[in-house]
Structure formats: C-alpha cells, structure tokens
N, C-alpha and C positions, 0 to 999 in steps of 0.2 A: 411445879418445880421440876419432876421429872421431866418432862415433856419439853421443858425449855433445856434442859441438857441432851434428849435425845435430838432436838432439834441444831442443837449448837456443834453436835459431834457427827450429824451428818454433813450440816453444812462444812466444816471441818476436813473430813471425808471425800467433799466434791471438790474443795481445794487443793487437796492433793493429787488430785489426779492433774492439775493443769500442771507443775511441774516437769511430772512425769510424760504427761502429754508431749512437752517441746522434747524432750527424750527421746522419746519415739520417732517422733518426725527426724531430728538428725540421725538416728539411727536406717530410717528411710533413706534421709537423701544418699546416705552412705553406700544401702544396697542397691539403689539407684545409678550411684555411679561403677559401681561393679557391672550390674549387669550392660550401662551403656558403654564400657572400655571394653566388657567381650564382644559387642556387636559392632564394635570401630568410631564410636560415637563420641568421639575423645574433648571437642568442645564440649557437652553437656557435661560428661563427666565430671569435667573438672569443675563445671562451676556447680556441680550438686556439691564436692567437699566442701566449698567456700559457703553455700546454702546450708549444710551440716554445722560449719562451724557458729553461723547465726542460730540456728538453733540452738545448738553449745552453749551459747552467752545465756539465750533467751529462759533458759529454762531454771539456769542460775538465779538469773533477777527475779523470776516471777519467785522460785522459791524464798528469795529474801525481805521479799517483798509481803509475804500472806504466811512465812513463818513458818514453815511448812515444810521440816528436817527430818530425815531420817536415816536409818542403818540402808534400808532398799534404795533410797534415790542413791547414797553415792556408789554402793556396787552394782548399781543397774548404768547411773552414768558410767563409770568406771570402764563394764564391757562397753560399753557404745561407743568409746570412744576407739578402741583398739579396731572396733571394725569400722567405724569414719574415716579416725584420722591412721589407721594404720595399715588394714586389709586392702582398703579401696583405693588408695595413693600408689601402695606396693602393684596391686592388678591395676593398678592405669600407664603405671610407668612401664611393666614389663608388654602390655598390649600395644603400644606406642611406639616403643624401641628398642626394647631389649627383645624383643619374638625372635625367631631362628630363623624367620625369611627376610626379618629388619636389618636385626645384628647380623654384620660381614664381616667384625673385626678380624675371625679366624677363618674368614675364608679359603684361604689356603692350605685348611689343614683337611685332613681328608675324609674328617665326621662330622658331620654339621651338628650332632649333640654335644659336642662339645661347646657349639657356639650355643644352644640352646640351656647349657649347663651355666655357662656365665651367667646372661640376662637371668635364667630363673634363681639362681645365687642369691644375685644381687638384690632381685625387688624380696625374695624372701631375708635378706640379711634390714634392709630395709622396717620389713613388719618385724620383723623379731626384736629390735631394736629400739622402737618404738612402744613393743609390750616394756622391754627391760625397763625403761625409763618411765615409763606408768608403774612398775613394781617397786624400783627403788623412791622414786617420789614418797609411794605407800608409807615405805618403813623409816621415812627420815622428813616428815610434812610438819611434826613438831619441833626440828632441832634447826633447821635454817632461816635464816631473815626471808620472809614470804615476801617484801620486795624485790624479790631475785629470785631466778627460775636457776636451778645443776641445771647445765644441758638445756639444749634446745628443746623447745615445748613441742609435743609430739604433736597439736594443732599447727604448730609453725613451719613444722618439716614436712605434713601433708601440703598446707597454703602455696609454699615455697614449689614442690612436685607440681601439684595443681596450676600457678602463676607459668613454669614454663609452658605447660603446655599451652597455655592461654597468649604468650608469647609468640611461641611460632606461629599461631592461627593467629596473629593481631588485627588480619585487615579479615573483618568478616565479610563473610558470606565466598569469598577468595582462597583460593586453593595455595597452599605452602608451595613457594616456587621451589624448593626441595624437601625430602623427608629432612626427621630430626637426625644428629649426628649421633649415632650409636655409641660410640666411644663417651661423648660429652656430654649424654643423660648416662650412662653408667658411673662418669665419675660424681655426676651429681647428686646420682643416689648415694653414694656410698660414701660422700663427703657429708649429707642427712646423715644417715646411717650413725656414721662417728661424731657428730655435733650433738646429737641425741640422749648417746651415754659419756659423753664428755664430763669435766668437771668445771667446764666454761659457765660463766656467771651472765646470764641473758635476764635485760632489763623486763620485769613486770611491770602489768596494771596496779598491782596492788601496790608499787612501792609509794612512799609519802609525798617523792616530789607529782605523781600526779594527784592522788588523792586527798595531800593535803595542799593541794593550790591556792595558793594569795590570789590567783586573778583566775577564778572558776568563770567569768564571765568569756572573757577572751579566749581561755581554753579553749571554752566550747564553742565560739565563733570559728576558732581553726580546726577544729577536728570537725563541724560542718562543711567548713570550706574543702578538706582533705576529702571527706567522701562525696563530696559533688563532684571531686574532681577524679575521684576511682569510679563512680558509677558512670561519665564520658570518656575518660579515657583506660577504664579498667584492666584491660587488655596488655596495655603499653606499659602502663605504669607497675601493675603487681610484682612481675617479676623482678626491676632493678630494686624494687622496694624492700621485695625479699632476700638479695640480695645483700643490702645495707644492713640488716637484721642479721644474718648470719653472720654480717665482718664487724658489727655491735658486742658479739659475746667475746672476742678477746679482747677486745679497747675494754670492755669494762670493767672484767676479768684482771687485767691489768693496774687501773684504776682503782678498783677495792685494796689489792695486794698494798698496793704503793699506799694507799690510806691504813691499812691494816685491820681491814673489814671482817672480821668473821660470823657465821650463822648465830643468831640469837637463839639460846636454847630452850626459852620460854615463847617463842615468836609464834602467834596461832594465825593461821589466816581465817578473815573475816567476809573478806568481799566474795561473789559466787562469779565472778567475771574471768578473773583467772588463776583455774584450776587445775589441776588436773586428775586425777582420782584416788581420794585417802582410803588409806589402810582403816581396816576397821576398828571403829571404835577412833580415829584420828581423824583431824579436817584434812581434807586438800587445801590446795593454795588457791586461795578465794573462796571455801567451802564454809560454813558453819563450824566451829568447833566442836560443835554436837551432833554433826552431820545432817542432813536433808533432803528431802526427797529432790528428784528431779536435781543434783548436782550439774553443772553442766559451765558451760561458759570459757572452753576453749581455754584452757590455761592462762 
C-alpha cells in the first residue's frame, strides 16, 4: 500500500514539472528576444514574444489538464510574464526606434540625451505599466466578471509591439524601404502603455459567449481557418488585427455601460487560457481558483 502512494506521488511529482516546464520555455523565448533586439535582430525578436505567448497558453492547459496547481506555478507564471510580455516588448521597441541614433524627433535641440531620455522613458513607462496591471489584476482577480479583462491584457500590449514590428518587415527576407517612424512607435507605445492600466473592458477567452458556444463545431472550423491564415499571411495581418483589439475595449466598454454590466463579486476564473497572474492565495483569470503550477496562458 505504501509503495503504491510513494509511487503515485512521484508520478504526481513528474507532472508537475511539465507545467512549469512550458514556463520556462516562455520565459526563454522572452530572454531570447532581449538578447536578439540588443543585437538588431528585431524580426526574431518579435516573433520569440509571440512563441512566449504560445507557451503562455501551453502551460495553462497542460496544468488543467493533469491537475496539477499550485501557490509556485502562479508566482513563478506571474514573474515570467513581466519579463515576456513586459521587459522584452519595452527592449524591442526602444532597440528599433526609440535609440538616440533612431529617434530624431529633437534633433534640433542641442543634446541628443534628451532625445535619448524620451525613447528610454517611454519603453520603461511601457514595462512599468505592464507590471501595474499584473499587480492590480492580483488584488481584484476575485471581484470582476473573468469574461472581461480592466485593461488591456499585458500579453496583448506585448503581441500588439511585437505585430508592428512584424509589419514593417512584412515582405521577408527584404529590407524596410525606410526605418520605423520614431514619432509613431513612441506614440504606440505610450497609447500600450495607457490601455494597460485603463479601466477599458477588453473582450476575454473566458467569457460565456465563446466557451459556452451552441455551435463548438463551427467555432473551431473558423479559428482553424483564422490561423491558417495568420501562419501565410502572419506578417500582414497581425498588426491590423491588433489594431481592431485595441479599438474593441471601448466599443465594449461602452456596450457593458449601456447594459449596466458590473464585475461579479463571486466570479472565479476557471480556464488557464486567459490569465494573467493571481495574487496569492487568488485565481487569475483563467487560473484555478486554488491556483496551479505552471499558470500560464497569455491572459
């Protein structure tokens, strides 16, 4: 009898760690795309965040799938996420266009720290921004309807960074017939930045109309059809996509109002798909209510 427990609580044991494994991995791609935006390597980059955020989800599912919660997985997704979706977006965007040899905006002035003072501003207002909004999530993940994300999902405001650059270089292997406009990646950051800790009402996975769908068949015919069609035309399409998602959180924000929508104060998220990272002892959104190892899953 012992033996079939010590046996059952090792196997136990080796489940957990897969979890935490896909953790690790977007944690990787994260540092991965750090270190390729110091080197100039701003296509890989970006699409290691987007590779992060697949692990994000992955590591979600597997945990819900083998059961497999706990107090470590979601403080350990928690930090991984700020250095994914929040370190690595900030150092891609300032290595891309906000540098002091990029940014020209103040060329005229007669210190070029000062033009170096905006860009590094910005992409650090950026990550800081992105922490906030991981920390308030934390202290309010049990008092809002977990079909709806406060704010822009800090997965979504990396994706979003990440899709332009993906933009400019749309025709691979082809050199951008001009740099980015310095001006209009700073205001993009900084329009992230504010959708982030906004009080904007941004459509979830978790909410009922996808996961309680009458026609789960069809669903999923078009969300294959959707990423056959991101995986050919990935490049082109991310960006306007993310685009539509930003101009989403006040149409819908709108929309609740006018219905007279408020957070559910009992409302626990359950799915690990989208999360973002709970306070302790509280789920995230898509998290376990008892938390999990290996959290993950991109808000």
């Amino acid at each position: 009898m012992s033996q079939k427990r010590k046996s059952r609580g090792k196997e136990r044991r080796a489940v957990y760690i897969l979890p935490n494994l896909f953790t690790t991995c977007s944690l990787f791609a994260g540092f991965y795309s750090m270190v390729s935006s110091i080197n100039g390597r701003f296509v890989p980059a970006a699409f290691a965040i987007f590779l992060a955020a697949v692990f994000d989800t992955l590591d979600g599912t597997v945990a819900r799938m083998t059961r497999t919660t706990s107090r470590f997985g979601v403080e350990y997704d928690s930090l991984c996420d700020l250095v994914s979706f929040g370190a690595a977006p900030a150092v891609l965007l300032y290595q891309w266009a906000l540098r002091p040899n990029v940014f020209h905006v103040l060329g005229g002035l007669s210190s070029d720290d000062k033009t170096m003072t905006i860009g590094f501003v910005a992409a650090f207002v950026f990550m800081a921004c992105g922490a906030l909004r991981l920390a308030r999530f934390n202290v309010s993940a049990g008092i809002r309807d977990p079909g709806f994300f406060q704010g822009l999902p800090i997965p979504g405001g990396a994706a979003v960074a990440a899709a332009a650059v993906l933009w400019h270089h749309r025709i691979p292997g082809a050199l951008p017939a001009q740099p980015p406009d310095p001006t209009l990646v700073l205001t993009l950051t900084l329009v992230l930045a504010f959708l982030m800790v906004s009080n904007l009402d941004y459509f979830s996975l978790k909410n009922k109309a996808v996961s309680h769908n009458r026609r789960p068949f069809e669903t999923l015919v078009l969300i294959i059809l959707l990423l056959a069609l991101l995986i050919l035309k990935g490049r082109t399409l991310l960006f306007p996509l993310g685009l539509v998602y930003l101009a989403s959180g006040p149409v819908v924000t709108v929309i609740r109002h006018r219905n007279g929508a408020q957070g559910t104060p009992d409302a626990r998220p359950e799915a690990h798909g989208d999360r973002e990272c709970a306070a302790p002892g509280a789920a995230r959104e898509g998290a376990s209510p008892a938390g999990r190892e290996g959290t993950g899953g991109g808000e």
